[in-house]
C-alpha positions as CSV (number, residue, x, y, z in Angstrom):
1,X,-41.7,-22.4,36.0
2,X,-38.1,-23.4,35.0
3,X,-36.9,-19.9,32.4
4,X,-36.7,-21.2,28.4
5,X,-35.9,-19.0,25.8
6,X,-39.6,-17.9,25.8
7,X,-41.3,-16.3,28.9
8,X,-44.6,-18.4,28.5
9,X,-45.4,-20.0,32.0
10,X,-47.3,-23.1,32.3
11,X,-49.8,-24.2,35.3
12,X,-48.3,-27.9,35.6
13,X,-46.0,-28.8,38.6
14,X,-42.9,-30.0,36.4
15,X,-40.3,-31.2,38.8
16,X,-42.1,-30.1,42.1
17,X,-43.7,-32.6,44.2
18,X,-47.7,-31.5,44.9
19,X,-48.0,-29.9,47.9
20,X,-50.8,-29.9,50.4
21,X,-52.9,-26.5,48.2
22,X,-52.5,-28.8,44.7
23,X,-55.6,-30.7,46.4
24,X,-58.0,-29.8,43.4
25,X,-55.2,-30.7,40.9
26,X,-54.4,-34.3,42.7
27,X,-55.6,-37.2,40.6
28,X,-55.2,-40.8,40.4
29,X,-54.1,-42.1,43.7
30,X,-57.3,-42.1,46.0
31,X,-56.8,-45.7,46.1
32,X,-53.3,-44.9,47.6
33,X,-54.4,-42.2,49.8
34,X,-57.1,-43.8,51.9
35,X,-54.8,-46.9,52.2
36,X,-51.9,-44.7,53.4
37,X,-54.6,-43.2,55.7
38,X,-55.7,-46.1,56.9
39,X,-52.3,-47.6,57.9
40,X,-51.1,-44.6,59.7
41,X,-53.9,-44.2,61.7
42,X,-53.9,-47.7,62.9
43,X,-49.9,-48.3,64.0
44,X,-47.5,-45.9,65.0
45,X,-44.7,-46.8,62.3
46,X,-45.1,-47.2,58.3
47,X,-43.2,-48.2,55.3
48,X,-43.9,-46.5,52.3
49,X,-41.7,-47.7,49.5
50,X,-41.9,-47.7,45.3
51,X,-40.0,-47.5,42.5
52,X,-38.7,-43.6,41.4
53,X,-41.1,-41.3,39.9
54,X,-44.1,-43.0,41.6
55,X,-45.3,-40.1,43.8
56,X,-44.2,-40.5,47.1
57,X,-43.6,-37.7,47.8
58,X,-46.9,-35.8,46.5
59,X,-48.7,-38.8,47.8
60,X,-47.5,-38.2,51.6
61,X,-47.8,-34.7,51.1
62,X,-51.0,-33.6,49.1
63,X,-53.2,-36.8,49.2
64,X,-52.2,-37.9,53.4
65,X,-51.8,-34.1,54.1
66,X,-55.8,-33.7,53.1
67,X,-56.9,-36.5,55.0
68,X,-56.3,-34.6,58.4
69,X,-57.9,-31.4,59.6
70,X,-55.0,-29.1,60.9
71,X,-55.6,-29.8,64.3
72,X,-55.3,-33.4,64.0
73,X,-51.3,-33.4,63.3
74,X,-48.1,-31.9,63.1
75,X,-46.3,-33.3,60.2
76,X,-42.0,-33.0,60.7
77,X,-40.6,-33.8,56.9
78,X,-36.8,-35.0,57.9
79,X,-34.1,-35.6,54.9
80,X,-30.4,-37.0,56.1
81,X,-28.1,-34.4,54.9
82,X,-24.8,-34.4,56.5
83,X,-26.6,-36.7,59.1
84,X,-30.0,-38.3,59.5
85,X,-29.9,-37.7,63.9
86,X,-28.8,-33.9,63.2
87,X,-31.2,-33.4,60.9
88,X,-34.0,-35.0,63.0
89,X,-32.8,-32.6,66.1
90,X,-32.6,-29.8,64.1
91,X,-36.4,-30.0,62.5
92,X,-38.0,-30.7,66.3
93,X,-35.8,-27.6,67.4
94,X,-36.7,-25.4,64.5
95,X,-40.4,-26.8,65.2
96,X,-40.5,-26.0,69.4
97,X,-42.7,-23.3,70.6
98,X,-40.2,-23.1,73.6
99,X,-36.3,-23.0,72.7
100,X,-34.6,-24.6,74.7
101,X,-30.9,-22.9,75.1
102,X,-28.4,-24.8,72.8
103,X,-26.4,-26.5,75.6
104,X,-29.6,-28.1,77.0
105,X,-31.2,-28.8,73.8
106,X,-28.0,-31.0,73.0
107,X,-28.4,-33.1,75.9
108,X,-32.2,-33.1,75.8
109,X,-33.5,-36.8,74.4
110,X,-35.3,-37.0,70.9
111,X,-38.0,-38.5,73.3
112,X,-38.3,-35.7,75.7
113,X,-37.9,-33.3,72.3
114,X,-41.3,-34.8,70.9
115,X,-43.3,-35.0,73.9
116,X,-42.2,-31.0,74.6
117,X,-43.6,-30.7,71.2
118,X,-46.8,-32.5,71.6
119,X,-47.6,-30.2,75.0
120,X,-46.9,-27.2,72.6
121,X,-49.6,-27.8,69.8
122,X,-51.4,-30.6,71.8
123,X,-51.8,-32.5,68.5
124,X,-50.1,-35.8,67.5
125,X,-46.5,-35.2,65.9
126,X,-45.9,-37.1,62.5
127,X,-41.9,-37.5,61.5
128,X,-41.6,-38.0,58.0
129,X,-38.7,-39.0,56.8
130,X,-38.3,-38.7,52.8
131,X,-36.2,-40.5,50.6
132,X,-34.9,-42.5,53.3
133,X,-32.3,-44.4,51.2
134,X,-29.9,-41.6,51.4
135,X,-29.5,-43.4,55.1
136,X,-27.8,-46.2,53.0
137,X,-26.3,-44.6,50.5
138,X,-24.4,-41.8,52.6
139,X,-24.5,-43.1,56.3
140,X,-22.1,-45.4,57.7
141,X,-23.2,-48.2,60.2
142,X,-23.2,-46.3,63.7
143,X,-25.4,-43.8,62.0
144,X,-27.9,-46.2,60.7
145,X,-27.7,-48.2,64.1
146,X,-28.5,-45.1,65.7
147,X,-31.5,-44.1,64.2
148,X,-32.8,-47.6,64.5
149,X,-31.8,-47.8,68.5
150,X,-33.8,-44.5,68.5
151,X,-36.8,-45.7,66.4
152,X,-37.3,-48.7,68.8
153,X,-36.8,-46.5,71.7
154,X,-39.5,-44.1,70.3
155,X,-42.0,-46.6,69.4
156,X,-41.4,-48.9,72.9
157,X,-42.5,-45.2,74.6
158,X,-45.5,-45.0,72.9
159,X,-45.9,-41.3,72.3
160,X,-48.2,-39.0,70.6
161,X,-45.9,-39.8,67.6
162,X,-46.4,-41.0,64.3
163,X,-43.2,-41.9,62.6
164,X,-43.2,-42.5,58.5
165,X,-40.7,-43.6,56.6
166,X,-40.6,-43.4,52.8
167,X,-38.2,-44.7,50.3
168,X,-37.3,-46.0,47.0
169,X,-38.3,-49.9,46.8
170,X,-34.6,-51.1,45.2
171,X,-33.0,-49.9,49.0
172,X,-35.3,-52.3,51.4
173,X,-33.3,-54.8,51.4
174,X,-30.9,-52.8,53.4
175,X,-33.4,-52.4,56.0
176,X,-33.4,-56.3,57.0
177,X,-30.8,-56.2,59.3
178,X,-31.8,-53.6,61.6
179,X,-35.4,-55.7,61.7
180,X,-34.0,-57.5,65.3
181,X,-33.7,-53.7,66.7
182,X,-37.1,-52.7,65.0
183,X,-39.1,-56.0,64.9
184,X,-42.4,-54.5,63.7
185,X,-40.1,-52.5,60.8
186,X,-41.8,-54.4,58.5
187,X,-45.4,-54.8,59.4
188,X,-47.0,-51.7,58.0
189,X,-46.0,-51.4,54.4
190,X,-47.4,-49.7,51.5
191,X,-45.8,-50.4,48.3
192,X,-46.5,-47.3,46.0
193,X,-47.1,-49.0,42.0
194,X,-46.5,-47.0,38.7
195,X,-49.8,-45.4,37.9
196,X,-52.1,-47.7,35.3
197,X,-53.2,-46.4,32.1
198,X,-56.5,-45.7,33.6
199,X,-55.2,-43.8,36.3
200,X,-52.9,-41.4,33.7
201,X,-55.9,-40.6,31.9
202,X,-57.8,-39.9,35.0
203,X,-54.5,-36.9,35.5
204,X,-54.8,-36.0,32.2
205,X,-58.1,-35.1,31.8
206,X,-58.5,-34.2,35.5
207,X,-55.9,-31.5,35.1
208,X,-56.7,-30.4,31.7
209,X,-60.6,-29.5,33.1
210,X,-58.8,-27.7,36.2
211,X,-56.7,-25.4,33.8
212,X,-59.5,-25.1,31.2
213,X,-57.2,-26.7,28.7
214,X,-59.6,-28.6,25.8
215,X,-58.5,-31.7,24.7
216,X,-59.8,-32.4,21.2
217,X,-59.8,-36.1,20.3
218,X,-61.3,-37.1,16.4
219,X,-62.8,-40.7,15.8
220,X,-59.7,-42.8,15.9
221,X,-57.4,-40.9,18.1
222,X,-57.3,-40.3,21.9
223,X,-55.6,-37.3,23.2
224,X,-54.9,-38.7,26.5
225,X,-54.3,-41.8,25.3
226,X,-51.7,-40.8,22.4
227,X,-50.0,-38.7,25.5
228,X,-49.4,-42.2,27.5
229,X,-48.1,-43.8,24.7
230,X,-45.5,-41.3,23.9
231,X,-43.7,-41.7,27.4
232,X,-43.8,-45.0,28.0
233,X,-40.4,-46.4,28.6
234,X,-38.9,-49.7,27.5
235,X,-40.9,-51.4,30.7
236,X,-43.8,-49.8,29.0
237,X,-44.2,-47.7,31.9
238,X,-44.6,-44.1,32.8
239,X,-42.5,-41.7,35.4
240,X,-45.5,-39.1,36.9
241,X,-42.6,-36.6,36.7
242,X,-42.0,-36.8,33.1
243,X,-46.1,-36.4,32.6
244,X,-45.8,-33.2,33.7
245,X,-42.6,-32.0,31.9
246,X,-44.8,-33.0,28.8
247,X,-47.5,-31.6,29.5
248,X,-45.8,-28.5,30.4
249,X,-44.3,-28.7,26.6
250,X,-47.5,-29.0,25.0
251,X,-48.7,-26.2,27.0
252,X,-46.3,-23.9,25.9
253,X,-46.2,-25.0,22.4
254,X,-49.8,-24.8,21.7
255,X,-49.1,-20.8,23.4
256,X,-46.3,-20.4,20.4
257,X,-48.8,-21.5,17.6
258,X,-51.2,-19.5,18.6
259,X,-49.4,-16.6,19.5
260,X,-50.5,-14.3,17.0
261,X,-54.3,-15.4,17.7
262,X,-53.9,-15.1,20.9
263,X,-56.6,-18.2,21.5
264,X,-59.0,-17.9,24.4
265,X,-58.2,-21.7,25.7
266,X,-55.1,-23.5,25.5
267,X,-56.1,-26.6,23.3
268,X,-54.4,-30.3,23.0
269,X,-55.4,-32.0,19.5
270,X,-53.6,-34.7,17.8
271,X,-51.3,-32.6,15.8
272,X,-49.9,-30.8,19.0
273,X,-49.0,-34.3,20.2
274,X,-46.9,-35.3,16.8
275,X,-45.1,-31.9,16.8
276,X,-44.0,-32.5,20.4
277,X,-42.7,-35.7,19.4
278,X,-41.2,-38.5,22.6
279,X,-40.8,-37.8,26.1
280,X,-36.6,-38.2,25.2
281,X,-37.3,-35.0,22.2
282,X,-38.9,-33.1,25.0
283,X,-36.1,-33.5,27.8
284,X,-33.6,-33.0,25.2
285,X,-34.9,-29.7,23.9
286,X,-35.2,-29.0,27.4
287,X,-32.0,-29.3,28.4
288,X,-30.3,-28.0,25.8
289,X,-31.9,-24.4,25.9
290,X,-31.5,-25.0,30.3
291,X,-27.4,-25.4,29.2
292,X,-27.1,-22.3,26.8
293,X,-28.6,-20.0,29.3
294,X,-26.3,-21.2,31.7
295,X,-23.4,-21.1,30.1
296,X,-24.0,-17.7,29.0
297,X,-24.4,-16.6,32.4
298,X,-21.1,-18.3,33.4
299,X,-19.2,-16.5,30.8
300,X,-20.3,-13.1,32.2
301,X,-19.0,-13.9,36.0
302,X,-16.3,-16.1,34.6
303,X,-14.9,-15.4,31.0
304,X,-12.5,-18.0,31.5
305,X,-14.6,-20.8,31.5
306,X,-14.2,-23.6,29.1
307,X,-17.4,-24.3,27.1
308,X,-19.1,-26.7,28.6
309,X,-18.9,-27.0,32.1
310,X,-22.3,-27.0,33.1
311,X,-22.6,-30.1,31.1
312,X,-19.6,-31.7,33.0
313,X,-20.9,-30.6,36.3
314,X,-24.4,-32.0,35.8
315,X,-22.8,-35.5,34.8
316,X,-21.7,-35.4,38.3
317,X,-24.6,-35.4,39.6
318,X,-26.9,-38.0,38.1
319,X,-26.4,-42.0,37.9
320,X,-25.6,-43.5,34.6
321,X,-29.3,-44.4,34.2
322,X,-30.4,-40.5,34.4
323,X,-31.8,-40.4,38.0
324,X,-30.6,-37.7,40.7
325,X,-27.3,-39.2,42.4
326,X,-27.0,-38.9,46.5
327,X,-23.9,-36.9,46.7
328,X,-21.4,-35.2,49.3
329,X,-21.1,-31.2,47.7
330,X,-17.4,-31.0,49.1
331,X,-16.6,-34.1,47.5
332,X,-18.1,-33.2,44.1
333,X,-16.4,-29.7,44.0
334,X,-12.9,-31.4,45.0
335,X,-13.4,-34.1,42.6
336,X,-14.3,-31.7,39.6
337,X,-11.6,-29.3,41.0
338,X,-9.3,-32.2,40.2
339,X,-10.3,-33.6,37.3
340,X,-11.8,-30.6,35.1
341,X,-10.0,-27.9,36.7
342,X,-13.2,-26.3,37.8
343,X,-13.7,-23.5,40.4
344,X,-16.1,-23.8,43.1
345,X,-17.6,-20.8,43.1
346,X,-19.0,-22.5,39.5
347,X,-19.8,-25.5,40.7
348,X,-22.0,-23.4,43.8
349,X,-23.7,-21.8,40.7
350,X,-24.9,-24.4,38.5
351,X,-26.0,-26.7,41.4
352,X,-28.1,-23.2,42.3
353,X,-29.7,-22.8,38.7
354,X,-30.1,-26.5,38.3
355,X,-32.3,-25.9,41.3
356,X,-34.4,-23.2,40.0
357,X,-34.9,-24.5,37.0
358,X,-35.6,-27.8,38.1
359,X,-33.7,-29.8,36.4
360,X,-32.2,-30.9,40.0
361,X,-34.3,-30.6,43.3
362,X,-32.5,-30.6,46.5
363,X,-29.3,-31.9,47.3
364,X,-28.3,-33.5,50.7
């Protein structure tokens, strides 16, 4: 878990996505997961779209991950990066059973790539290709055009291929004018909703009986339901990402009050809840103690640091609304080079600590 000043460590999956072994801790899309299921099995191409902090990504990975057997696939997960075709070659190389010798591997056709792969495991390859917007924000036409010339070429061959695709819902429109290279681009969609109240409780109480943490509701108040109504944003809705960052709070809070006691089960009561206050108090205590640690660390390998520049640096990398921003690392260091006078060699550090302490995943 992401370091704080204490050295408590919480079960819940903060930032991470759920992996394919978080199967016993996966509730509140079976719905999703047999429909995904469904779709994937019956057509060779899918669009999974939804709104960030839906799930996509655990939903591909632990719910469609547990529908197969392992012999029934070979799942490729593909992000862009520098570029979305390099990527793509360098997953199926990094995949082969039988390297091909760089020269020939370069001239060697995606097609020809997959079908080598399918005579090596002799089980149906899946490419997955998450967060798929980053084709839009970062890729210029004749990459784009590209991959769609290649799509149509793979699907018109009809391999042992599966391809999914799997983005944030506010970038489909970007996919309508590639639809005369793709035709059926659009005729096996899944759009991934934000979870209803039902549903949250269902993860709530689901992974509270997994971690043997009791939840103790009185006559008038609902544990799980006085958890949904403290991260609701102004939509009234509720990012599955910030669930866990607050449930990861109360965890380790009800630890601190207890610590003396040293209880036998973590417990979630009422009181818990008011002392942990909004979703926004949580992030922001968060952060803060994230940012002090960090900038202590700075000021050891580089005591002439302004105060502060872990802050700037982060800026950099999130929208205005708070969400991770699709950026170029080059650019970012020669743009806070610039501006803030900042070496690189910080910038290479935050970005890595931001990373383990999840306040920032991956970046392309």
């Amino acid at each position: 878990m992401p370091q704080t000043t204490t050295t408590i460590k919480s079960p819940f999956k903060f930032l991470d996505a759920y992996d394919k072994e978080d199967k016993e801790i996966f509730f509140g899309r079976t719905q999703e997961t047999l429909e995904l299921y469904d779709r994937i099995y019956e057509t060779n191409l899918v669009l999974l779209y939804g709104a960030s902090g839906t799930g996509k990504t655990s939903l591909i990975n632990c719910g469609l991950g547990n529908q197969f057997e392992s012999t029934d696939w070979h799942p490729i997960f593909i992000r862009r990066k520098d570029n979305i075709m390099e990527s793509l070659r360098h997953e199926l190389h990094d995949h082969a059973i039988k390297k091909l010798g760089k020269e020939q591997d370069e001239k060697t056709s995606i097609s020809k790539r997959i079908q080598s792969l399918y005579l090596d495991y002799f089980k149906p390859i899946y490419l997955i290709f998450d967060q798929f917007e980053e084709l839009f924000i970062m890729g210029n036409k004749e990459e784009q055009a590209t991959f769609f010339e290649m799509l149509y070429q793979l699907l018109e061959e009809n391999l042992q291929c599966k391809i999914l695709i799997s983005m944030r819902e506010e970038y489909i429109a970007y996919l309508s004018e590639f639809e005369n290279i793709v035709p059926s681009l659009f005729d096996n969609r899944l759009r991934v909703e934000k979870m209803s109240a039902k549903n949250l409780q269902d993860v709530i109480v689901g992974t509270a009986e997994k971690f043997s943490i009791k939840l103790v509701n009185t006559p008038t108040q609902n544990v799980a339901e006085m958890i949904i109504d403290k991260l609701r944003d102004k939509h009234h809705q509720i990012d599955l990402a910030n669930l866990q960052v607050y449930l990861d709070r109360l965890y380790r809070l009800d630890v601190e009050r207890h610590e003396a006691g040293k209880p036998t089960a973590i417990t979630f009561d009422p009181a818990l809840i008011e002392k942990t206050g909004n979703l926004e108090d949580v992030m922001s205590l968060f952060l803060d103690e994230q940012l002090d640690i960090l900038s202590k660390e700075i000021k050891k390998d580089f005591p002439n640091v302004k105060e502060g520049i872990p802050l700037d640096i982060l800026f950099e990398l999130v929208t205005d609304n708070g969400t991770k921003r699709a950026v170029d690392l080059v650019d970012i260091k020669q743009r806070l080079q610039k501006a803030k006078n900042i070496d690189g060699r910080v910038v290479d550090h935050c970005i890595g600590r931001f990373k383990e302490m999840r306040i920032l995943r991956e970046l392309s």
